[in-house]
Gaussian input, Z-matrix of N, CA and C with variables (Angstrom, degrees):
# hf/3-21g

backbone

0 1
 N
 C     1     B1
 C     2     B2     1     A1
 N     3     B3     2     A2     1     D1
 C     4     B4     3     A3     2     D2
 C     5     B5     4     A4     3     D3
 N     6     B6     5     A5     4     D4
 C     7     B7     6     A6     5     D5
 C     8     B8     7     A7     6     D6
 N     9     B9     8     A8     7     D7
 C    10    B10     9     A9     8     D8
 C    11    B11    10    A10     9     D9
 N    12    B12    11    A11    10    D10
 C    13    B13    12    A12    11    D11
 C    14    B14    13    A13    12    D12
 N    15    B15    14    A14    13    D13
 C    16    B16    15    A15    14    D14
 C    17    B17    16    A16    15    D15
 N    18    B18    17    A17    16    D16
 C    19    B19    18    A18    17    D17
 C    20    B20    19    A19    18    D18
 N    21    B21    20    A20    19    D19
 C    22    B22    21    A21    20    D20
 C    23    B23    22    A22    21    D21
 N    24    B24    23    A23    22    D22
 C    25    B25    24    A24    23    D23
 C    26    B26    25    A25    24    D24
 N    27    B27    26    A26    25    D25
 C    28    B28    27    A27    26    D26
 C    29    B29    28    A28    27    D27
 N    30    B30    29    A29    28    D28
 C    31    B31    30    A30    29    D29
 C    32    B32    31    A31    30    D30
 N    33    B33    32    A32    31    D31
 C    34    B34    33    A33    32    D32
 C    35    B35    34    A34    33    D33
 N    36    B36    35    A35    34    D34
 C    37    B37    36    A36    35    D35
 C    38    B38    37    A37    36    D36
 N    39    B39    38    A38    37    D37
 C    40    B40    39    A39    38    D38
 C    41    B41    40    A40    39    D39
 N    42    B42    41    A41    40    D40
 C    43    B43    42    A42    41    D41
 C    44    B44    43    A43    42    D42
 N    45    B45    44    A44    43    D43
 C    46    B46    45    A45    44    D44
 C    47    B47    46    A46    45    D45
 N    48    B48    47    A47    46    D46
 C    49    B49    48    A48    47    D47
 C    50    B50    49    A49    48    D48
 N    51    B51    50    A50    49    D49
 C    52    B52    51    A51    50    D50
 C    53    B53    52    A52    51    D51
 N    54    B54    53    A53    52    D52
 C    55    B55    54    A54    53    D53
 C    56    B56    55    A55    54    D54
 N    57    B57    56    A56    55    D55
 C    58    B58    57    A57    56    D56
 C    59    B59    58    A58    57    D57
 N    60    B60    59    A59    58    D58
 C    61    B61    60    A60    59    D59
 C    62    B62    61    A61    60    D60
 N    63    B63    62    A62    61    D61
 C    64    B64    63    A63    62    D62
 C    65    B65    64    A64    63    D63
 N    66    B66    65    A65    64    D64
 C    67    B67    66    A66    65    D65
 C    68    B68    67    A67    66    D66
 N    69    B69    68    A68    67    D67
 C    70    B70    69    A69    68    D68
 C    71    B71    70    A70    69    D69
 N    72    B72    71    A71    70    D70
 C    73    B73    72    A72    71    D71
 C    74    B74    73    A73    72    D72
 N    75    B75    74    A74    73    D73
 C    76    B76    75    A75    74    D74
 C    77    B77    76    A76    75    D75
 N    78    B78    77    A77    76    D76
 C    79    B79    78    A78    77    D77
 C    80    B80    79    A79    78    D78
 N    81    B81    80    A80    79    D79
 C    82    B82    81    A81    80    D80
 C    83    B83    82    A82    81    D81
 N    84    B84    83    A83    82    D82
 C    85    B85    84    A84    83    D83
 C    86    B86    85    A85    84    D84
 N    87    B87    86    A86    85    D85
 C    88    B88    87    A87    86    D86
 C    89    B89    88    A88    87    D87
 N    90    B90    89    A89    88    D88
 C    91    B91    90    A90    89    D89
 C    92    B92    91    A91    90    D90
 N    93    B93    92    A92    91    D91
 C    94    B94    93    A93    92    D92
 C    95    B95    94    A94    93    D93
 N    96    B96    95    A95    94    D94
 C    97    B97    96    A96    95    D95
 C    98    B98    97    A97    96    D96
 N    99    B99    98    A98    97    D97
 C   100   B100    99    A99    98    D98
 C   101   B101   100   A100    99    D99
 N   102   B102   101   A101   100   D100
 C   103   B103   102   A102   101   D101
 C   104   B104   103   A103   102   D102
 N   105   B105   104   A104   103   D103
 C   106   B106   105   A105   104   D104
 C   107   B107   106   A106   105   D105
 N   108   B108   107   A107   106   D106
 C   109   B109   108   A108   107   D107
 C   110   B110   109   A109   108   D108
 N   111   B111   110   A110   109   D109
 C   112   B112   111   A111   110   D110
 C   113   B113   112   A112   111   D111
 N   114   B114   113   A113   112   D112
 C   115   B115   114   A114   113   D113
 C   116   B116   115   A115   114   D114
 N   117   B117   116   A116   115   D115
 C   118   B118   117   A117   116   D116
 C   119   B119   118   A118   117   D117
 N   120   B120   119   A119   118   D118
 C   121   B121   120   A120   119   D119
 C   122   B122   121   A121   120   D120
 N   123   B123   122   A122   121   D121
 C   124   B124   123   A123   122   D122
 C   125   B125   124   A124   123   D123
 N   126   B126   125   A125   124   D124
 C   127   B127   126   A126   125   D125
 C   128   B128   127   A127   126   D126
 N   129   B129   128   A128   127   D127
 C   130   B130   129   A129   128   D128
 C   131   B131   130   A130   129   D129
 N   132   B132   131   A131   130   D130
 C   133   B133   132   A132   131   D131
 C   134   B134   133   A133   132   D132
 N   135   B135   134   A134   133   D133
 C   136   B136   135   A135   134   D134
 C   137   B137   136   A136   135   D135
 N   138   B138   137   A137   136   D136
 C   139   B139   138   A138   137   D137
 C   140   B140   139   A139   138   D138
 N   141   B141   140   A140   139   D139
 C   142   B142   141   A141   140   D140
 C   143   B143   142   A142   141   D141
 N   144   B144   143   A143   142   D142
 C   145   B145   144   A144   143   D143
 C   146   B146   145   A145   144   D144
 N   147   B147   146   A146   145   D145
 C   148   B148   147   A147   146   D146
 C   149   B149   148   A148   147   D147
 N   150   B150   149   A149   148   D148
 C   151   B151   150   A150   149   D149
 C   152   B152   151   A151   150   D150
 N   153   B153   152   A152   151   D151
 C   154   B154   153   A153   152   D152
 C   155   B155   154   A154   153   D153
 N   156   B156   155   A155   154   D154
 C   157   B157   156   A156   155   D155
 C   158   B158   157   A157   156   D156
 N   159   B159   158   A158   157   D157
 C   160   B160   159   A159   158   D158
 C   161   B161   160   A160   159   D159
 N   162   B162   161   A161   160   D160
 C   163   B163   162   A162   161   D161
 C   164   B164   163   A163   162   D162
 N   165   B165   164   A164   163   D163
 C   166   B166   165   A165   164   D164
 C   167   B167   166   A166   165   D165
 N   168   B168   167   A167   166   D166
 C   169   B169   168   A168   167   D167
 C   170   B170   169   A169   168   D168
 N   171   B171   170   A170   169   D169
 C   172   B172   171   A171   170   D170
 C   173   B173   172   A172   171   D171
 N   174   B174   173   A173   172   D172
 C   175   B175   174   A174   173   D173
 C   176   B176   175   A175   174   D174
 N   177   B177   176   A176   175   D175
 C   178   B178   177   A177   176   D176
 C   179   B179   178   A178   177   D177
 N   180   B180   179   A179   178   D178
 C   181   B181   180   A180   179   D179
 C   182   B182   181   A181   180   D180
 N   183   B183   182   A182   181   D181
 C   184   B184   183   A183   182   D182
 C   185   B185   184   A184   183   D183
 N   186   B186   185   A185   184   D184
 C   187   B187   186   A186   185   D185
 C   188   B188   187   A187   186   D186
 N   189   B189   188   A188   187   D187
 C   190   B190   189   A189   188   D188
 C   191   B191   190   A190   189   D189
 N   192   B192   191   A191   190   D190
 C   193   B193   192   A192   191   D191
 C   194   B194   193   A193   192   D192
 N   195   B195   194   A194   193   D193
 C   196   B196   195   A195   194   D194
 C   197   B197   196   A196   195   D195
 N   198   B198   197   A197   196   D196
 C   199   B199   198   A198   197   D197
 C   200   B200   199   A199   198   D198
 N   201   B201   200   A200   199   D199
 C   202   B202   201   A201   200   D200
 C   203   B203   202   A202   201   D201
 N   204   B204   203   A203   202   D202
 C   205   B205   204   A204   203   D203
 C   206   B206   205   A205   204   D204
 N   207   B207   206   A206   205   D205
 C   208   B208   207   A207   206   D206
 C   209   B209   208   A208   207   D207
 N   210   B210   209   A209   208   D208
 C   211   B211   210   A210   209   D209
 C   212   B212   211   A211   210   D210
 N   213   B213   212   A212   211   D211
 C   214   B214   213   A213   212   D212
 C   215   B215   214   A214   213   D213
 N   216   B216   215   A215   214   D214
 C   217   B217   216   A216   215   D215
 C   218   B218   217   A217   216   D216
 N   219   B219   218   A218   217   D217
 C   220   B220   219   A219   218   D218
 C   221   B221   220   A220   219   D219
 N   222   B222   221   A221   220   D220
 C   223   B223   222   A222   221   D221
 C   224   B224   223   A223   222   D222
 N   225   B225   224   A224   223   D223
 C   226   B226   225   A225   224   D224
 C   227   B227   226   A226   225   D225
 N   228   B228   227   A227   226   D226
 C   229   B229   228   A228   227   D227
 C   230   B230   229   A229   228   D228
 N   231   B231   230   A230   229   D229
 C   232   B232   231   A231   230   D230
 C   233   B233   232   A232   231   D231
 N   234   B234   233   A233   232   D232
 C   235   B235   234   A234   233   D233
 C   236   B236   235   A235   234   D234
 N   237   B237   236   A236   235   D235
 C   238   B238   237   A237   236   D236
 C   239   B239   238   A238   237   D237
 N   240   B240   239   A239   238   D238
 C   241   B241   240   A240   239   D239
 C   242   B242   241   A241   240   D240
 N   243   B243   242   A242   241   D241
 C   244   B244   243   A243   242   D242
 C   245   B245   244   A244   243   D243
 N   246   B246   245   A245   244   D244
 C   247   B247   246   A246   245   D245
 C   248   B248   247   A247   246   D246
 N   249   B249   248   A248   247   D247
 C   250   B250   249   A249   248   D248
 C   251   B251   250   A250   249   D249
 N   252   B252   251   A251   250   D250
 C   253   B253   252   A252   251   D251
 C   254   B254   253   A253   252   D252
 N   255   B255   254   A254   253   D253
 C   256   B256   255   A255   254   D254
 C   257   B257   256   A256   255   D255
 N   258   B258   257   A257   256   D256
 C   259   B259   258   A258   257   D257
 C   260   B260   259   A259   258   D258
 N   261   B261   260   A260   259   D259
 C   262   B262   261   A261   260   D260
 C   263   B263   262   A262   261   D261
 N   264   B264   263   A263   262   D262
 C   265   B265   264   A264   263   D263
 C   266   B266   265   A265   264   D264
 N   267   B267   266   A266   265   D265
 C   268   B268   267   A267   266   D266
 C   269   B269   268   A268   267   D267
 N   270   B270   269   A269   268   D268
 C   271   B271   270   A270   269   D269
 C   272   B272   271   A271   270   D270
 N   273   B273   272   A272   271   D271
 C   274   B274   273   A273   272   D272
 C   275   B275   274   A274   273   D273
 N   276   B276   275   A275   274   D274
 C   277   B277   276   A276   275   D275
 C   278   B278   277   A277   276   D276
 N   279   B279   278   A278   277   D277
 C   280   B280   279   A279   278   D278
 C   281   B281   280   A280   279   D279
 N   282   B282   281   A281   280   D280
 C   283   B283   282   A282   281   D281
 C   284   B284   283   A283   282   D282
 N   285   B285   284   A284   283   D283
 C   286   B286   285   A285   284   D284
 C   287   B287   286   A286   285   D285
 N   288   B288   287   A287   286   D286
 C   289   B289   288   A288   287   D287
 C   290   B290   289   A289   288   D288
 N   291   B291   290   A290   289   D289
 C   292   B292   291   A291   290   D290
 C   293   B293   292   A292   291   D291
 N   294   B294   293   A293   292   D292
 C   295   B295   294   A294   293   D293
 C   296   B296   295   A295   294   D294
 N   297   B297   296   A296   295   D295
 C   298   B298   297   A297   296   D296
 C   299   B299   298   A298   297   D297
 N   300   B300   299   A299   298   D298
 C   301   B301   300   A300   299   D299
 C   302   B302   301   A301   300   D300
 N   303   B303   302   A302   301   D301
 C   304   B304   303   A303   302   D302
 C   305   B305   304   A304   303   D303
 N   306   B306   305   A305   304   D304
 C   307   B307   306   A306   305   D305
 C   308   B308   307   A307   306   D306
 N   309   B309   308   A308   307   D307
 C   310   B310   309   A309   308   D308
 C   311   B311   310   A310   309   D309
 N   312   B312   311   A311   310   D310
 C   313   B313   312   A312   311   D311
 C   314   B314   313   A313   312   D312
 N   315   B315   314   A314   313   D313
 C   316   B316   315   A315   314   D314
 C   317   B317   316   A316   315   D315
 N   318   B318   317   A317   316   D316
 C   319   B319   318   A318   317   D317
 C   320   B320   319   A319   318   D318
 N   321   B321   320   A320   319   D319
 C   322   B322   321   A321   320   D320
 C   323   B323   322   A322   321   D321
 N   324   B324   323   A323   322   D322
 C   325   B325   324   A324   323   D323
 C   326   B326   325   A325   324   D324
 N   327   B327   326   A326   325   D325
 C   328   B328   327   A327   326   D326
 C   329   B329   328   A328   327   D327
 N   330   B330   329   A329   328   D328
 C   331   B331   330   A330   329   D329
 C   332   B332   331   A331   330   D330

   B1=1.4472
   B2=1.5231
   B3=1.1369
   B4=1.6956
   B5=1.3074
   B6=1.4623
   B7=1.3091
   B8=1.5721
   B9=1.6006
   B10=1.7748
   B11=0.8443
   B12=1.3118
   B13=1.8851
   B14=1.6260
   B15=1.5823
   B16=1.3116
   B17=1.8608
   B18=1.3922
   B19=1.7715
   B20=1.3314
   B21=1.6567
   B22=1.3246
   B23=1.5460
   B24=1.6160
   B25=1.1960
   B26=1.3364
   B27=1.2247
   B28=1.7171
   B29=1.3037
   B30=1.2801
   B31=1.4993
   B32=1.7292
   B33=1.2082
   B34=1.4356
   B35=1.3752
   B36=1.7824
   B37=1.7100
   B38=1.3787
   B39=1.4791
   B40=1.5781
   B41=1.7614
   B42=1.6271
   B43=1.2538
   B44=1.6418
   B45=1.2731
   B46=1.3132
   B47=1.6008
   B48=1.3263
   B49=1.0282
   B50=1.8307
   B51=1.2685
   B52=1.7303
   B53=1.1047
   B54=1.8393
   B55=0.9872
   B56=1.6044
   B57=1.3077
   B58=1.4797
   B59=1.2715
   B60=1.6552
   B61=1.6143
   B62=1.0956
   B63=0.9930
   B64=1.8097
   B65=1.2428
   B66=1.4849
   B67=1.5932
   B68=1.5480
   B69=1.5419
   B70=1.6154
   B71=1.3148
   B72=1.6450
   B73=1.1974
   B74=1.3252
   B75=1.3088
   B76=1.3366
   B77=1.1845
   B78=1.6347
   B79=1.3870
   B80=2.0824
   B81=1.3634
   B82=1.0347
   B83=1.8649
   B84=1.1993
   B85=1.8487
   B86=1.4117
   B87=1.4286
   B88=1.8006
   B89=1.3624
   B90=1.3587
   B91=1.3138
   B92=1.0915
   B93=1.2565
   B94=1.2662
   B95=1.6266
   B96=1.5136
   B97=1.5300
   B98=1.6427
   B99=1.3040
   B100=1.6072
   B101=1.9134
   B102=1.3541
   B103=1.1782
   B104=1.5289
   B105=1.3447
   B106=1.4069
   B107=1.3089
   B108=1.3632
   B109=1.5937
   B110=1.3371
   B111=1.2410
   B112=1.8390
   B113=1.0592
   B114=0.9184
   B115=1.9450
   B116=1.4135
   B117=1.2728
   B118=1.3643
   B119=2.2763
   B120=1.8423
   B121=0.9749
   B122=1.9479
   B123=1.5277
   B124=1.4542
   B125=1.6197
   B126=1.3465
   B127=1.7290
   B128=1.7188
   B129=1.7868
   B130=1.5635
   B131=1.5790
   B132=1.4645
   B133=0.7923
   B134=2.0958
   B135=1.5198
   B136=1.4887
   B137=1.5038
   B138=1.2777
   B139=1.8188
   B140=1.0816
   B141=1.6246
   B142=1.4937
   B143=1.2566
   B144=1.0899
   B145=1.4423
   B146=1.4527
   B147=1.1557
   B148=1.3920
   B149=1.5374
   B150=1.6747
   B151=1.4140
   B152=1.3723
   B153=1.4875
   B154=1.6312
   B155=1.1296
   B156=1.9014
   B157=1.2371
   B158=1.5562
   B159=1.4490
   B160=1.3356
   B161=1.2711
   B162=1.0287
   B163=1.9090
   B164=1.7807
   B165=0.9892
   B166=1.2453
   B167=1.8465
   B168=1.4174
   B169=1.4398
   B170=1.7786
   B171=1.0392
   B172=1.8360
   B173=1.9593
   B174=1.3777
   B175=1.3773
   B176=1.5232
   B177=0.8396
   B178=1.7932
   B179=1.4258
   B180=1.2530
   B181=1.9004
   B182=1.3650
   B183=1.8906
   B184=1.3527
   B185=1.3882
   B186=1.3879
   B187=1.5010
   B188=1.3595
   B189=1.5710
   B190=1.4577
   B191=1.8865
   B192=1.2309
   B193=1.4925
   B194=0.8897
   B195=1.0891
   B196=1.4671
   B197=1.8629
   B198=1.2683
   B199=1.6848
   B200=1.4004
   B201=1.4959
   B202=1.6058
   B203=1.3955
   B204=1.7260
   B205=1.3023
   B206=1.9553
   B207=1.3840
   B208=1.5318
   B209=1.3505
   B210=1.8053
   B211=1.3771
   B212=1.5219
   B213=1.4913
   B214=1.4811
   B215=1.2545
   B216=1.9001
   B217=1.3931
   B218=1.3406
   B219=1.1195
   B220=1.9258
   B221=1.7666
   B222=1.5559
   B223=1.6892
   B224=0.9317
   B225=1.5293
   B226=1.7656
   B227=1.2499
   B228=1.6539
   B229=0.8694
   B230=1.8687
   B231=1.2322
   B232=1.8182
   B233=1.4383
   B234=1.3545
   B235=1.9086
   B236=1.2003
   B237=1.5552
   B238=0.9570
   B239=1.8261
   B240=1.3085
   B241=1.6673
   B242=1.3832
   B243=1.6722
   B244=1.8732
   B245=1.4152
   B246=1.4160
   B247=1.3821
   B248=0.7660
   B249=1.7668
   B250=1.1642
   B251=2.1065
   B252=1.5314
   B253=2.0453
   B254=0.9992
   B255=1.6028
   B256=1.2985
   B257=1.5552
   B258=1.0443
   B259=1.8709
   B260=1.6728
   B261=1.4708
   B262=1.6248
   B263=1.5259
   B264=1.0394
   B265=1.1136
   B266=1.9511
   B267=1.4625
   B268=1.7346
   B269=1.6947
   B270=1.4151
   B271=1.6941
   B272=1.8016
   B273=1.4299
   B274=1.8532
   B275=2.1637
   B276=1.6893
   B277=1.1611
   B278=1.1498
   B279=1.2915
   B280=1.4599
   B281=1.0421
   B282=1.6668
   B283=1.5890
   B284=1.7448
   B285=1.6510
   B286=1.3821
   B287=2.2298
   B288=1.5917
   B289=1.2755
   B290=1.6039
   B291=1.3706
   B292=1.4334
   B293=1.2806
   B294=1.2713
   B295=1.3961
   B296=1.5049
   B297=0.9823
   B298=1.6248
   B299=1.8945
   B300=1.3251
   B301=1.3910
   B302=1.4669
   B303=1.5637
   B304=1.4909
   B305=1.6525
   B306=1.1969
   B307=1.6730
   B308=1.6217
   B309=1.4264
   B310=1.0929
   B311=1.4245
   B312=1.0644
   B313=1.4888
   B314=1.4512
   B315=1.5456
   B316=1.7443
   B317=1.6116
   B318=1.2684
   B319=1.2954
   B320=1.6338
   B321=1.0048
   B322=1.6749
   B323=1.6986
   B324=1.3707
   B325=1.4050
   B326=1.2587
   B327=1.7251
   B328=1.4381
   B329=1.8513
   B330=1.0006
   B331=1.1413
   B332=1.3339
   A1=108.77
   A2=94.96
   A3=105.23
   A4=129.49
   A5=123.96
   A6=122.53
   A7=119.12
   A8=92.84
   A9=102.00
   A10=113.47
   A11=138.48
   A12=121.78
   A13=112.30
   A14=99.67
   A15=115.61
   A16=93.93
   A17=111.47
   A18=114.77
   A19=71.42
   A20=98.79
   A21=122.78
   A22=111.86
   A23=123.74
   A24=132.59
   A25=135.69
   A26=124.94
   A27=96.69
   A28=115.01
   A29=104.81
   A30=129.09
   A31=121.99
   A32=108.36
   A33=120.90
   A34=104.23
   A35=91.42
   A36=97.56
   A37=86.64
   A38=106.80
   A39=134.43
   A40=92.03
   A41=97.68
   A42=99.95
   A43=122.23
   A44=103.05
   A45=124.81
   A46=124.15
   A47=145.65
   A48=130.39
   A49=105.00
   A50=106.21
   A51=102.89
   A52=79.47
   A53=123.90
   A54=136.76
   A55=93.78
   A56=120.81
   A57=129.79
   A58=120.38
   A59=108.28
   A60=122.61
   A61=152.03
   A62=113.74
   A63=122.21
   A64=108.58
   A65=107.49
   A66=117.13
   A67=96.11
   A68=84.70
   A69=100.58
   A70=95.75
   A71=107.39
   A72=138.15
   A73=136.56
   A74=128.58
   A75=140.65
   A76=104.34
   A77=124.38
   A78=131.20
   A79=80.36
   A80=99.67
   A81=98.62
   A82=105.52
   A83=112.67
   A84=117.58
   A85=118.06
   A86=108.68
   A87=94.47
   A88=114.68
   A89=126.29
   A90=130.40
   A91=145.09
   A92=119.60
   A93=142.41
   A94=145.26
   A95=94.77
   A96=103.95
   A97=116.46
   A98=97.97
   A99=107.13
   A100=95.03
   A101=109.32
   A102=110.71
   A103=106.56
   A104=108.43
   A105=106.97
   A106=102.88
   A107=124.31
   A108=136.98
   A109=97.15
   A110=143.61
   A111=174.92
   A112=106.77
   A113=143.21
   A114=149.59
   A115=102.61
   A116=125.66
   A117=121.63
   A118=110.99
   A119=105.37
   A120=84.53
   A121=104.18
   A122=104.96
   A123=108.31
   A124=96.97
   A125=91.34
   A126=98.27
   A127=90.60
   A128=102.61
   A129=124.44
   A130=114.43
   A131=109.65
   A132=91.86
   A133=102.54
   A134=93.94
   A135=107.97
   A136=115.59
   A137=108.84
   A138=105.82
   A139=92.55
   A140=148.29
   A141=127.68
   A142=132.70
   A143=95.54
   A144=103.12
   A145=110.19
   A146=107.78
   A147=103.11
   A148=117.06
   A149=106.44
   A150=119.51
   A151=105.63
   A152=133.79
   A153=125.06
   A154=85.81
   A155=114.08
   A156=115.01
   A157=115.04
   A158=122.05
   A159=135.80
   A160=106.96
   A161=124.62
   A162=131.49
   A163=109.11
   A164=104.33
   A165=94.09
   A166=113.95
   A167=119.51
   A168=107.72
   A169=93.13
   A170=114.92
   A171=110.67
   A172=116.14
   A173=108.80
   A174=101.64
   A175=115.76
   A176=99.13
   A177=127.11
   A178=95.34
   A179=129.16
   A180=128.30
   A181=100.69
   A182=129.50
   A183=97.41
   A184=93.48
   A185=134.70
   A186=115.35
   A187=114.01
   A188=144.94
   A189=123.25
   A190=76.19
   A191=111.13
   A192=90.63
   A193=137.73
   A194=140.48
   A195=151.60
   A196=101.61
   A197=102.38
   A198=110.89
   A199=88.23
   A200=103.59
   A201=119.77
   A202=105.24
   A203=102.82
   A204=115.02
   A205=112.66
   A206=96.35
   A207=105.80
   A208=98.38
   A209=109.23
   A210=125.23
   A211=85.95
   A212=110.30
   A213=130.64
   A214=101.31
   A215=95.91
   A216=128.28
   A217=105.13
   A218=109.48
   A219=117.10
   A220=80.66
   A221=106.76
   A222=121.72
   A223=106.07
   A224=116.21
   A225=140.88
   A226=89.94
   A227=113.82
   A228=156.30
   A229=115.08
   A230=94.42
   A231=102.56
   A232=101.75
   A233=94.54
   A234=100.16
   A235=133.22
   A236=122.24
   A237=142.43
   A238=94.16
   A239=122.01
   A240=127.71
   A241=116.57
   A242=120.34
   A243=112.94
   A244=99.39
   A245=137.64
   A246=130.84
   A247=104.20
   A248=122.08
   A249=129.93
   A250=107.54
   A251=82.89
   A252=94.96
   A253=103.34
   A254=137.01
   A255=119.48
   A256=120.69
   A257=113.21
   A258=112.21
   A259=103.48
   A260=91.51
   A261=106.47
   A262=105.57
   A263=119.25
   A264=116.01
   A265=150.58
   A266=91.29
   A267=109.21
   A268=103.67
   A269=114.78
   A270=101.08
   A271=86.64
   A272=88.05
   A273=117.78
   A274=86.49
   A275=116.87
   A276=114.90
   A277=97.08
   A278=141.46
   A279=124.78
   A280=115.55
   A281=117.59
   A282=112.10
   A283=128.74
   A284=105.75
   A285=127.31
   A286=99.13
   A287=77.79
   A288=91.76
   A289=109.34
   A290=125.86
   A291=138.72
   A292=98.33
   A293=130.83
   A294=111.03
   A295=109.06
   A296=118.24
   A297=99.61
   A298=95.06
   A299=134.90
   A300=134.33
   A301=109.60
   A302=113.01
   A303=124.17
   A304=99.47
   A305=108.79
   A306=118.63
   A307=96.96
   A308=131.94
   A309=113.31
   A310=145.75
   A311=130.30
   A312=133.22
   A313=104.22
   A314=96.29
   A315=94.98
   A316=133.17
   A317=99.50
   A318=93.80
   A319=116.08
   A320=114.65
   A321=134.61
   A322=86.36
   A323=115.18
   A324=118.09
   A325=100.34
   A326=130.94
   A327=119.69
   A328=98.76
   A329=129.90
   A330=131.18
   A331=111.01
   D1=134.30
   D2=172.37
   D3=-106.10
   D4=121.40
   D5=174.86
   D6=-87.36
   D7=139.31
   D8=-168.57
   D9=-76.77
   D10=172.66
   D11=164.13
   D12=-130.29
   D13=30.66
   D14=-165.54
   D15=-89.65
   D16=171.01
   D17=-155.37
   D18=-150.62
   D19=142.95
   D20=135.72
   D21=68.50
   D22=49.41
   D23=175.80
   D24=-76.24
   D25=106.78
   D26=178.57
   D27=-112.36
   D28=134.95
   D29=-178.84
   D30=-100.33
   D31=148.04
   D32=167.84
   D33=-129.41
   D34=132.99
   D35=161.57
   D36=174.12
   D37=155.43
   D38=-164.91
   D39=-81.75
   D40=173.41
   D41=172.86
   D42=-128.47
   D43=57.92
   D44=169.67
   D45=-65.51
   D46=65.95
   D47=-133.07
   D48=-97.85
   D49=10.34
   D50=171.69
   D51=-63.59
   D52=158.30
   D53=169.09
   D54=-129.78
   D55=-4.31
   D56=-177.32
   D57=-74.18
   D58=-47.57
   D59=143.30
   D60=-93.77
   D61=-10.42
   D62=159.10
   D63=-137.66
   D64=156.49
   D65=177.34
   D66=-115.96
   D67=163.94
   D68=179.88
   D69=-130.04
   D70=155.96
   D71=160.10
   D72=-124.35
   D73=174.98
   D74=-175.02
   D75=-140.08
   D76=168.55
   D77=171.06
   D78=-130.95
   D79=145.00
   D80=177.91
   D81=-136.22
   D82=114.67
   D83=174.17
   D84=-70.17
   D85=107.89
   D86=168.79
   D87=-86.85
   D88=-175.87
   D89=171.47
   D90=-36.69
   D91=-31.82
   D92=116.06
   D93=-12.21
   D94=-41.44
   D95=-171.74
   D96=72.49
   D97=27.58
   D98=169.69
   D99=-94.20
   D100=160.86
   D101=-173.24
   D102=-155.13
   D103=128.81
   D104=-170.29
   D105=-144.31
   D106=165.55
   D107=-158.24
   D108=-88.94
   D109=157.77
   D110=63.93
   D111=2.22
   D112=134.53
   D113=100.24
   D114=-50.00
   D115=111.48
   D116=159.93
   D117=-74.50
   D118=112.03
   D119=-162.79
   D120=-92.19
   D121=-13.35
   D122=-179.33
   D123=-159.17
   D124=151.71
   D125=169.51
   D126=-147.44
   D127=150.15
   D128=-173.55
   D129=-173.47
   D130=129.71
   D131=-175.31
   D132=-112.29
   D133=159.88
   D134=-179.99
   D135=-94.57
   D136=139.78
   D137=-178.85
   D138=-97.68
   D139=-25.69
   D140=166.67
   D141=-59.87
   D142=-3.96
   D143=176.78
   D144=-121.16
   D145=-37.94
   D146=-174.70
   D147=80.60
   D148=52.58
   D149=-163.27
   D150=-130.98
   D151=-179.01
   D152=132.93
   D153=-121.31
   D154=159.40
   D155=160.56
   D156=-114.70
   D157=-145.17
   D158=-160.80
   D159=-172.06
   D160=123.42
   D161=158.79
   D162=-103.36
   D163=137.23
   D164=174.94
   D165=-159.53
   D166=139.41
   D167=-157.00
   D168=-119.36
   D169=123.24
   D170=169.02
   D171=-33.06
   D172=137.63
   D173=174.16
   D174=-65.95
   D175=-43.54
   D176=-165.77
   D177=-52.02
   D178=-23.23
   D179=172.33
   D180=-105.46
   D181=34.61
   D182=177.57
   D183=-106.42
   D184=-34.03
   D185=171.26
   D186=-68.90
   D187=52.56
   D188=-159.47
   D189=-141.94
   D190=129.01
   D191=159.55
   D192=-88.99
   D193=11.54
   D194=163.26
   D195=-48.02
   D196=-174.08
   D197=-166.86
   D198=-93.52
   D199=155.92
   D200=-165.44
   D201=-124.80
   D202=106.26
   D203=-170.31
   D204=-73.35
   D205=137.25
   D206=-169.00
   D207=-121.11
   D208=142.95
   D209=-157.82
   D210=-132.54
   D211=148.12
   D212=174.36
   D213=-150.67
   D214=146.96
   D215=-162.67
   D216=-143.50
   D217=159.03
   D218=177.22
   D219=-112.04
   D220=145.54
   D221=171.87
   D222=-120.61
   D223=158.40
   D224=149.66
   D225=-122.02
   D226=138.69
   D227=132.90
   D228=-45.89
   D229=119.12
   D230=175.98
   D231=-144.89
   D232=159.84
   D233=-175.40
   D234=48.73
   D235=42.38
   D236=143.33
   D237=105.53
   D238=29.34
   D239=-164.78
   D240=82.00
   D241=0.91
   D242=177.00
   D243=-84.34
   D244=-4.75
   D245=-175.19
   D246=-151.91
   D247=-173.30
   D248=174.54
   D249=148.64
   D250=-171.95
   D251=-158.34
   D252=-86.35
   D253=108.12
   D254=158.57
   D255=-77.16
   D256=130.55
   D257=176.54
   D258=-113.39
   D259=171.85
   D260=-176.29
   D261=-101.38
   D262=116.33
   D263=149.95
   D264=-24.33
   D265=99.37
   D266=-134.79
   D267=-83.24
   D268=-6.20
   D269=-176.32
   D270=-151.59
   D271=166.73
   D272=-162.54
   D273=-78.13
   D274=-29.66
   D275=-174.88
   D276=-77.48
   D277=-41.25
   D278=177.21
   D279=-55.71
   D280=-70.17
   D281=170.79
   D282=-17.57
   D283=-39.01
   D284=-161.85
   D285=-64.63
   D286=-45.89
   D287=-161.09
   D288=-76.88
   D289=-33.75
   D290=165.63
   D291=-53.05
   D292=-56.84
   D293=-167.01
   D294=-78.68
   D295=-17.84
   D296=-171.62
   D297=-80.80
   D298=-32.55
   D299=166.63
   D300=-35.80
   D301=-60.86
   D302=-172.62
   D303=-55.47
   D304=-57.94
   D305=-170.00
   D306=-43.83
   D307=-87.88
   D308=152.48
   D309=-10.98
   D310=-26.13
   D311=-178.13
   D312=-94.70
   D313=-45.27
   D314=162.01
   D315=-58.53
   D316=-26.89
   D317=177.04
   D318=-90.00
   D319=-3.08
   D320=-163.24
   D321=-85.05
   D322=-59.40
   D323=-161.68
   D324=-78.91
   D325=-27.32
   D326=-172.46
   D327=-72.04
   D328=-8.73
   D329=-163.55
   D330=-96.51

């Protein structure tokens, strides 16, 4: 997993959380003002922290076969859930804890 070092994102996407039948996305702006599409691949939120998060993998690597780099964010919610704060992920225990969620989710779907 890779951490972004991108600030201050705003995202749109509904909150449909089958992920079985519809997918969600994001457009996400880097620093730059380049802007490129999301697959939203999981969102959850943690009570130890007192967070929600976001996984999310670039489209642009989903026909490529190579390994498909996945980005995580802590969110706020703004405008009624069409937007909101993406943050970076601030300690090595969060990281700890995101991945063991993903690890799980992976194995949920390999199944």
């Amino acid at each position: 997993m890779t951490n972004n070092h991108t600030h201050d994102h705003d995202h749109d996407h509904d909150h449909n959380h089958d992920h079985e039948t519809e997918q969600e996305y994001i457009t996400l702006v880097d620093e730059e003002g380049n802007e490129e599409l999301y697959q939203i691949l999981l969102t959850f939120e943690s009570e130890e922290y007192e967070k929600s998060y976001v996984l999310v993998h670039p489209i642009s690597t989903e026909e490529q076969e190579e390994e498909v780099e996945i980005f995580a964010f802590s969110y706020t919610e703004s405008d009624g859930g069409l937007e909101g704060q993406l943050d970076d992920i601030e300690t090595e225990e969060e990281w700890d804890m995101i991945e063991e969620v993903l690890g799980a989710f992976v194995e949920e779907e390999e199944e």
